[in-house]
C-alpha positions in Angstrom: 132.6 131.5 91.4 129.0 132.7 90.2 125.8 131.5 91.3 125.6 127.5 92.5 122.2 125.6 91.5 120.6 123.0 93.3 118.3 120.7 91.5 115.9 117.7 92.8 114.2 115.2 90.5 117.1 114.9 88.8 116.5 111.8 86.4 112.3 113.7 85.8 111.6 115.3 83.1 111.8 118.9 84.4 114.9 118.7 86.6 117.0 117.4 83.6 115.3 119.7 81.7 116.6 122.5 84.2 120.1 121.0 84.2 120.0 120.6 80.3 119.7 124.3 80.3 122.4 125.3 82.7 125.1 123.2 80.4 124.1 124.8 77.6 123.3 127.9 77.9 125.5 129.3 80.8 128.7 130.0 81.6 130.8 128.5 84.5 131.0 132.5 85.7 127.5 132.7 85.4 127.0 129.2 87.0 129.7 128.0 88.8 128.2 124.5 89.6 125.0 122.4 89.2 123.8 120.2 92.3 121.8 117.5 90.9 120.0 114.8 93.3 117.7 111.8 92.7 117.2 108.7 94.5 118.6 106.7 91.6 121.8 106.9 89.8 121.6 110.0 87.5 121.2 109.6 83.6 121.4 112.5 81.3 122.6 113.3 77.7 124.4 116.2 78.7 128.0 116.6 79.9 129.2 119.1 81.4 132.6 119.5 84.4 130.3 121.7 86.2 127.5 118.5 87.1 127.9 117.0 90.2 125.4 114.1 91.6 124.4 113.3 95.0 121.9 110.3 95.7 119.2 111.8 97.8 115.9 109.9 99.1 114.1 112.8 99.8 111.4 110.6 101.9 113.9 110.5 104.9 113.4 113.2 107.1 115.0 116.8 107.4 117.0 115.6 110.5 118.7 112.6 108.3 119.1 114.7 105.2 120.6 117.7 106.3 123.9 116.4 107.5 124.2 114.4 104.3 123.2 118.0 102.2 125.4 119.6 103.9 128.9 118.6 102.6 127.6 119.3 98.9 125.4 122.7 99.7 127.0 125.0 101.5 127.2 127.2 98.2 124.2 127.0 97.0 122.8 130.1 96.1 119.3 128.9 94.2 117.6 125.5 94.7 114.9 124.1 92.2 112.6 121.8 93.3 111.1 119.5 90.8 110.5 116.8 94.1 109.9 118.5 97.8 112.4 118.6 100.9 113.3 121.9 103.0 116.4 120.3 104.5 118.7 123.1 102.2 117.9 125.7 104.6 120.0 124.0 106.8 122.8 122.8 104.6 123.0 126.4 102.1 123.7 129.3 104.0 124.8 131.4 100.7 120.9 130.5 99.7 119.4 133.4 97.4 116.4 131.8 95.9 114.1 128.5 96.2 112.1 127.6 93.4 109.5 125.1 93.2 107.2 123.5 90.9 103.4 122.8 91.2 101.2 122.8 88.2 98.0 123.0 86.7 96.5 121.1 89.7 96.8 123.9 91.7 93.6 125.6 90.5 91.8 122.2 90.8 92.0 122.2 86.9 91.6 117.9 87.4 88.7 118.3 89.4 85.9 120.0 87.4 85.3 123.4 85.0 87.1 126.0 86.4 87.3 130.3 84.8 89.5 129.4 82.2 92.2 130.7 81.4 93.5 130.4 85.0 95.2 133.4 86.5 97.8 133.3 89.5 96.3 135.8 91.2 92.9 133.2 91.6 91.6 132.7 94.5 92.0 129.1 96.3 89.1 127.0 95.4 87.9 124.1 98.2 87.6 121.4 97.0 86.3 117.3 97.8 89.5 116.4 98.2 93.0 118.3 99.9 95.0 120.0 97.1 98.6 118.8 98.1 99.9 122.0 96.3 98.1 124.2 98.9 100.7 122.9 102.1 104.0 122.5 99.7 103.6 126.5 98.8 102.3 127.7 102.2 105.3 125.9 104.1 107.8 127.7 101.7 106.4 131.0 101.6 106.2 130.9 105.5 109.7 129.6 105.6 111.0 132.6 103.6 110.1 135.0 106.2 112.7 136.8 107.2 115.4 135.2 105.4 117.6 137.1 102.6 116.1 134.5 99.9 113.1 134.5 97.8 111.1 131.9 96.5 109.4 131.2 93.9 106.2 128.8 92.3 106.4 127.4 88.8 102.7 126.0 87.4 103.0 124.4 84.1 100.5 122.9 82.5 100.8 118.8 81.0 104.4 118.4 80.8 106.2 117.5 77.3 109.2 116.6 77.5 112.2 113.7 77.5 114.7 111.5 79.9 117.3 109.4 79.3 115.6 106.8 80.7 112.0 106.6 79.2 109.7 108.1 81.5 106.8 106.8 82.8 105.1 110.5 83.1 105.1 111.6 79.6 102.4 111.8 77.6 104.0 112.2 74.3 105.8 109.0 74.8 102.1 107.0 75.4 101.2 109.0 71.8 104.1 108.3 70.4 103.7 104.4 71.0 99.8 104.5 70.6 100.4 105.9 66.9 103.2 103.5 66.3 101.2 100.5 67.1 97.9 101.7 65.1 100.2 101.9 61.9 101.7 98.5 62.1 98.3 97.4 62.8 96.7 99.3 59.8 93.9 100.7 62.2 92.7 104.1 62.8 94.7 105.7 65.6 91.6 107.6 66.8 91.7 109.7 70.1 90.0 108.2 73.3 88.3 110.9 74.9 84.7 112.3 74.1 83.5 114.8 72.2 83.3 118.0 74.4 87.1 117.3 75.0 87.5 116.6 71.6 86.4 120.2 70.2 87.6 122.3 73.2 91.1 124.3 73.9 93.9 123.3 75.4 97.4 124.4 76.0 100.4 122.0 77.1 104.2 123.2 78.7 107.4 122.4 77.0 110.5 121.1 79.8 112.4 123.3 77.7 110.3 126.4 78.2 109.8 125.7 82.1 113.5 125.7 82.9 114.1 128.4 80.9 111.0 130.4 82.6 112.4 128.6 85.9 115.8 129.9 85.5 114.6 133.6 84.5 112.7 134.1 87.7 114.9 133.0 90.1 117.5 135.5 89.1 115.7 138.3 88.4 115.0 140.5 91.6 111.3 142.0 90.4 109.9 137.9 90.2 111.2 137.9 93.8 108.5 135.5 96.0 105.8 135.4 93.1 103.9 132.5 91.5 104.0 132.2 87.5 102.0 129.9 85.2 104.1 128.5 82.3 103.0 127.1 78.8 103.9 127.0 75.6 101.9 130.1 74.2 99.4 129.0 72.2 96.3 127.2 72.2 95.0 123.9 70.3 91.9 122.0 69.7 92.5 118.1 70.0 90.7 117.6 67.0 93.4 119.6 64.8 96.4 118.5 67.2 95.5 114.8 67.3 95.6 114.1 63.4 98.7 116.1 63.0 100.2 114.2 65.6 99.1 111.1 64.1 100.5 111.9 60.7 103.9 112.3 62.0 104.2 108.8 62.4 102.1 107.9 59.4 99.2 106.6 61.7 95.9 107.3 60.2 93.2 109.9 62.4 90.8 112.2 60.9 89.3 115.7 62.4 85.9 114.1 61.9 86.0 111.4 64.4 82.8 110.4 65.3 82.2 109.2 68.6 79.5 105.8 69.7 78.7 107.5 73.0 75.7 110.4 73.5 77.4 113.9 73.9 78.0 114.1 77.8 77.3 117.3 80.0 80.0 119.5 80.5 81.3 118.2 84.2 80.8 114.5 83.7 83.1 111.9 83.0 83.5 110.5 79.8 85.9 107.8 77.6 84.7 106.8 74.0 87.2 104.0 74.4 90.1 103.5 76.5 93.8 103.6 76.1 94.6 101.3 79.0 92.3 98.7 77.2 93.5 99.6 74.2 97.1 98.8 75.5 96.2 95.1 76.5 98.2 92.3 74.5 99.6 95.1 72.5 103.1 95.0 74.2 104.0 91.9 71.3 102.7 94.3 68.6 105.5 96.8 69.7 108.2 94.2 70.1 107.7 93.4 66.4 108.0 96.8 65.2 111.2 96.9 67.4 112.5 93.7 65.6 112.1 95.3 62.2 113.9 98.4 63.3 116.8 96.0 64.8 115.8 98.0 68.0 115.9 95.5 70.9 116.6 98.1 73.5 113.5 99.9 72.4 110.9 96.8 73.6 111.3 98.0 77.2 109.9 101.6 76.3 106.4 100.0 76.1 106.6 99.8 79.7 106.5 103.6 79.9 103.2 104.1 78.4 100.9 106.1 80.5 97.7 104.5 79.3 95.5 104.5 82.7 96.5 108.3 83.8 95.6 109.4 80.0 92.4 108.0 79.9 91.8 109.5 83.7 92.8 113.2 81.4 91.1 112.4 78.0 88.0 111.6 79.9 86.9 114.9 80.8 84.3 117.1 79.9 86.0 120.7 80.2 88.8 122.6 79.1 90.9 124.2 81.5 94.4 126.4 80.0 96.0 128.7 82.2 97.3 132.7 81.1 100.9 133.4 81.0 100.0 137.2 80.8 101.7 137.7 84.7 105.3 136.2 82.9 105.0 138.4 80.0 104.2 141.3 82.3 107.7 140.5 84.2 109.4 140.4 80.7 109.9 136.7 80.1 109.1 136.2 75.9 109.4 132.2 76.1 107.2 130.8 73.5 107.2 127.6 71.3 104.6 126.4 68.7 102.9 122.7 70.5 103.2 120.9 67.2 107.0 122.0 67.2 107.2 120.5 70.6 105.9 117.6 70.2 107.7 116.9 67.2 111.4 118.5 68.8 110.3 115.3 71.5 109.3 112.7 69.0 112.7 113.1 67.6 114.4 113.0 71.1 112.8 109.7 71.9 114.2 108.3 68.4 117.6 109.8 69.1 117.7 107.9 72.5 116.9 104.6 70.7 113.7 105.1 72.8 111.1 105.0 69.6 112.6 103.4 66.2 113.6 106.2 64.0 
C-alpha cells in the first residue's frame, strides 16, 4: 500500500505545507494515505483521494486520544508533528518514523546574541526562562528507545509560507498588508526595527522547503534519529530585503532609512517605531483598498496581521541565522532564493482572494 503519513497542525502553515507536498509530488504507491488532524475543520487548496481528516484536540490527554487515533492509525508508518501529542505510539503499530518540528528557538536565538550561524550539534544553552523545545525533543528521543522507529527534529528558522485560511503566524502576510496600507496612504512604508537589525544578516525557511526537507529525512535510513536546521539557503540584509519587498507592491522604502533613535548596543532592545501602533485605526484604510478591488472577503485578512509579535522580532539588536551544512552533508540540495519566496507567497495570498491582486 506504501508508506501511510500522519500529519498534526493540519490547517498551520507547515502541516498543509507537508500535505501539499504529498499530493503533488508522490505517488499513491509511494504514499498510500495521508492522515491529516487539526482541532478545526480542515481547509486546504489541494485535492487529493488519498487525504483523510480526523478532528483531533491534541490538549486532551494520551488516555482520551488514543482510542479515538486508533481507528484511523493503525497504518501509519511516519507521523509529522507540526503540533505535540505521543498518543500514536499507541494507536500505529506499523510506525517507522516520528518527526517533529522545533525551530530556531531552540538555540535561544529570541533570547540574546548567540555563535551565529547555529549548528545542531550546539550545545544547550540555560537560559532565564525554560526552553519548551528542550522537554518536547528529550521525551521523543527517550521514547524511541528500543522501538523499530526513528525520529527525527526539524528547526526552521521564521516561517514563510500560506493557509487557506489566513494565518495569524505569518509574517509575510503582516508585510504584505503593512505595504498595502503605506501605498494607499502615500507614506513611506519604512521598516520598524533599529539599526543594528537593520544592517545585519538574516536567513528565513520556506513551508515548501521544510516539508520537502521534512519528507527527505524521514525516509531516508542514514538521517535516522538526527536533528536538522532548515532554511532557505541564502542570507539577506533587511536593508536590501525590505525595499525590495516594498516595491513589489509599489510601497515606497529606501536602503537609506534613517532612524530618530541613538544606535543601541548589541543585546538591548530596540523599536524605531512600532507596527502594532502603526496598525491602530488602520483596519478602515484596508477595507477601502478591499472595496476598490471589489474584494469584500479580503477585509477579514487584516485580522491576521501579526503586528505585536513582529515588533517583539524587529526589535532586536543581533542577528542570529542558523547552518544547513549537517542537511547538505546527508545529501538533501533544497534551496530557494528569499526574494523568490516571498514573492511565490505574495502571489498565493492574492490567488486565495486573501490580498487584492
Amino acid at each position: 500500500m506504501g508508506k501511510v503519513a500522519f500529519i498534526t497542525g493540519g490547517n498551520g502553515i507547515t502541516g498543509g505545507a507537508i500535505t501539499e507536498y504529498l499530493a503533488q509530488n508522490t505517488t499513491s504507491e509511494q504514499w498510500g494515505k495521508i492522515i491529516v488532524t487539526s482541532r478545526s475543520p480542515f481547509q486546504s487548496a489541494v485535492q487529493d483521494p488519498r487525504i483523510t481528516f480526523v478532528a483531533l484536540d491534541f490538549s486532551e490527554s494520551v488516555s482520551t486520544l488514543a482510542p479515538k487515533m486508533a481507528a484511523h492509525c493503525s497504518e501509519v508508518t511516519h507521523a509529522y508533528f507540526s503540533s505535540t501529542s505521543w498518543a500514536l505510539q499507541q494507536a500505529a503499530p506499523r510506525l517507522e518514523n516520528v518527526t517533529l518540528q522545533t525551530g530556531g528557538k531552540h538555540y535561544n536565538v529570541h533570547l540574546g546574541p548567540v555563535p551565529s550561524p547555529c549548528r545542531e550539534e550546539d550545545p544547550r544553552r540555560a537560559a532565564s526562562a525554560d526552553n519548551f523545545y528542550f522537554p518536547q525533543e528529550d521525551y521523543l528521543v527517550a521514547a524511541q528507545k528500543g522501538q523499530r522507529w526513528a525520529w527525527n527534529v526539524v528547526r526552521p528558522e521564521a516561517i514563510v509560507g500560506w493557509t487557506v485560511k489566513p494565518n495569524g503566524m505569518s509574517s509575510a502576510m503582516t508585510f504584505a498588508l503593512y505595504f498595502l496600507v503605506c501605498k494607499e496612504l502615500g507614506t513611506e512604508a519604512a521598516m520598524p526595527t533599529n539599526q543594528l537589525y537593520w544592517e545585519g544578516y538574516d536567513d528565513v525557511s520556506s513551508a515548501q522547503l521544510i516539508a520537502d526537507l521534512t519528507i527527505f529525512v524521514s525516509t531516508h535510513p542514514r538521517c535516522a534519529n538526527e536533528a536538522f536546521n532548515v532554511t532557505n539557503g541564502d542570507y539577506f540584509e533587511w536593508r536590501y530585503m525590505w525595499p525590495r519587498l516594498a516595491a513589489y507592491f509599489g510601497a515606497a522604502a529606501s536602503s537609506d532609512q534613517k532612524f530618530s533613535k541613538p544606535r543601541p548596543e548589541e543585546g538591548q532592545v530596540q523599536l524605531d517605531r512600532s507596527l502594532a501602533e502603526w496598525a491602530k485605526g488602520k483596519r478602515e484604510v484596508w477595507d477601502r483598498i478591499c472595496d476598490k478591488a471589489n474584494l469584500p472577503d479580503a477585509k477579514a485578512t487584516f485580522e491576521s496581521g501579526t503586528w505585536a509579535f513582529q515588533d517583539w522580532v524587529f526589535q532586536r539588536t543581533w542577528s542570529a541565522t542558523l547552518s544547513i551544512n549537517k542537511a547538505r552533508r546527508f545529501g538533501w540540495t533544497g534551496h530557494i532564493d528569499t526574494y523568490q519566496c516571498f514573492v511565490e507567497t505574495f502571489q498565493k495570498f492574492k490567488d486565495l482572494g486573501q490580498i487584492p491582486p
